[in-house]
C-alpha positions in Angstrom: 96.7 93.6 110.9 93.1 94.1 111.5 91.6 96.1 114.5 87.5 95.4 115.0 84.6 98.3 114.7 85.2 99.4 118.5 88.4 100.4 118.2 88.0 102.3 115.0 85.3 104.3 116.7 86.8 104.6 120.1 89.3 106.4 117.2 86.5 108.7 116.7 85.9 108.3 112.7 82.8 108.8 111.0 81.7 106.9 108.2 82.0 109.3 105.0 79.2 110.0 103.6 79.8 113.2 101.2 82.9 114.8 99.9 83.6 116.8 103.1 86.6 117.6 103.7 88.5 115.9 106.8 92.0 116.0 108.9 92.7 111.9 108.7 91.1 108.9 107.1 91.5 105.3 107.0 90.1 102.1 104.9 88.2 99.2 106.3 86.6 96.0 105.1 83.4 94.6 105.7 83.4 91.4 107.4 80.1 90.2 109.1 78.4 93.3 108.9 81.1 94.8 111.1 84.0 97.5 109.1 87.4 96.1 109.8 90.6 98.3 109.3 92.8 97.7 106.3 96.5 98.1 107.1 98.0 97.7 104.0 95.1 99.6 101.7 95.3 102.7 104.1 98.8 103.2 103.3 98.5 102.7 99.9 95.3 105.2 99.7 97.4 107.3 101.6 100.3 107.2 99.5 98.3 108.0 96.4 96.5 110.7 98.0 99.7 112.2 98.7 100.7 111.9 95.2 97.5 113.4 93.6 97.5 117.0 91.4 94.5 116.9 90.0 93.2 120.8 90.3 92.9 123.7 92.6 90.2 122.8 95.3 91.8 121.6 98.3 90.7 118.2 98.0 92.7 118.2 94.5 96.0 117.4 96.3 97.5 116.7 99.6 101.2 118.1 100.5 101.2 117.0 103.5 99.3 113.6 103.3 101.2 111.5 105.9 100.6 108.1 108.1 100.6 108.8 111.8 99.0 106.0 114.3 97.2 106.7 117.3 95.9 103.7 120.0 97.4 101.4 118.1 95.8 102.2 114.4 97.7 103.8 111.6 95.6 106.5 109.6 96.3 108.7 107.1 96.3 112.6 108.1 96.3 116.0 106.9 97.1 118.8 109.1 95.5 121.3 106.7 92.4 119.1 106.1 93.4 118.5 102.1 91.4 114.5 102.9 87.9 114.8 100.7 85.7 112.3 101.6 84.8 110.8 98.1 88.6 110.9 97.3 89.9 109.1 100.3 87.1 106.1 99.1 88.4 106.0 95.9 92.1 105.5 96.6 90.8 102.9 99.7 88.2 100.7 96.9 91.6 101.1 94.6 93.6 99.4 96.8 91.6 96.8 97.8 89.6 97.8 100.4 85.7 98.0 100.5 84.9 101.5 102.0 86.4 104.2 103.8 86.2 106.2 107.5 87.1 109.7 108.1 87.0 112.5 111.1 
């Protein structure tokens, strides 16, 4: 399912553009200049997110990495803002997706 730039940023997202650490995340596509949201990408971002161990910073894993929807739009969040900016676009361009939003 695909929701259109307005309602991703009636959602309030940002576009990431530094390894910042945010609360929730999601993956969109680019189609005629507009982002469009990537269902099945943000789950699997999300899912590897939850999954990563890769250090000690905070942005190295993500306990409690977990898919909540809100208007309509499933997102991936972290309650104890483990969601780094630069990792959340990796694990969206993995699974497909062309870039990445964040709050």
């Amino acid at each position: 399912m695909h929701f259109s730039t307005t309602a991703i940023l009636a959602f309030t997202f940002a576009s990431i553009a530094s390894a910042d650490l945010h609360y929730s995340g999601l993956c969109v596509d680019r189609v005629g200049g507009q982002n469009v949201y990537n269902d099945a990408a943000t789950k699997a971002a999300c899912g590897n997110y939850l999954m990563r161990n890769t250090g000690s910073k905070q942005w190295d894993t993500c306990p409690d990495c977990v898919m909540q929807n809100k208007g309509g739009v499933d997102f991936c969040h972290s309650e104890a803002q483990h969601i780094g900016g630069d990792e959340l676009n990796y694990y969206c361009k993995l699974n497909g997706a062309a870039d990445s939003l964040a709050d």
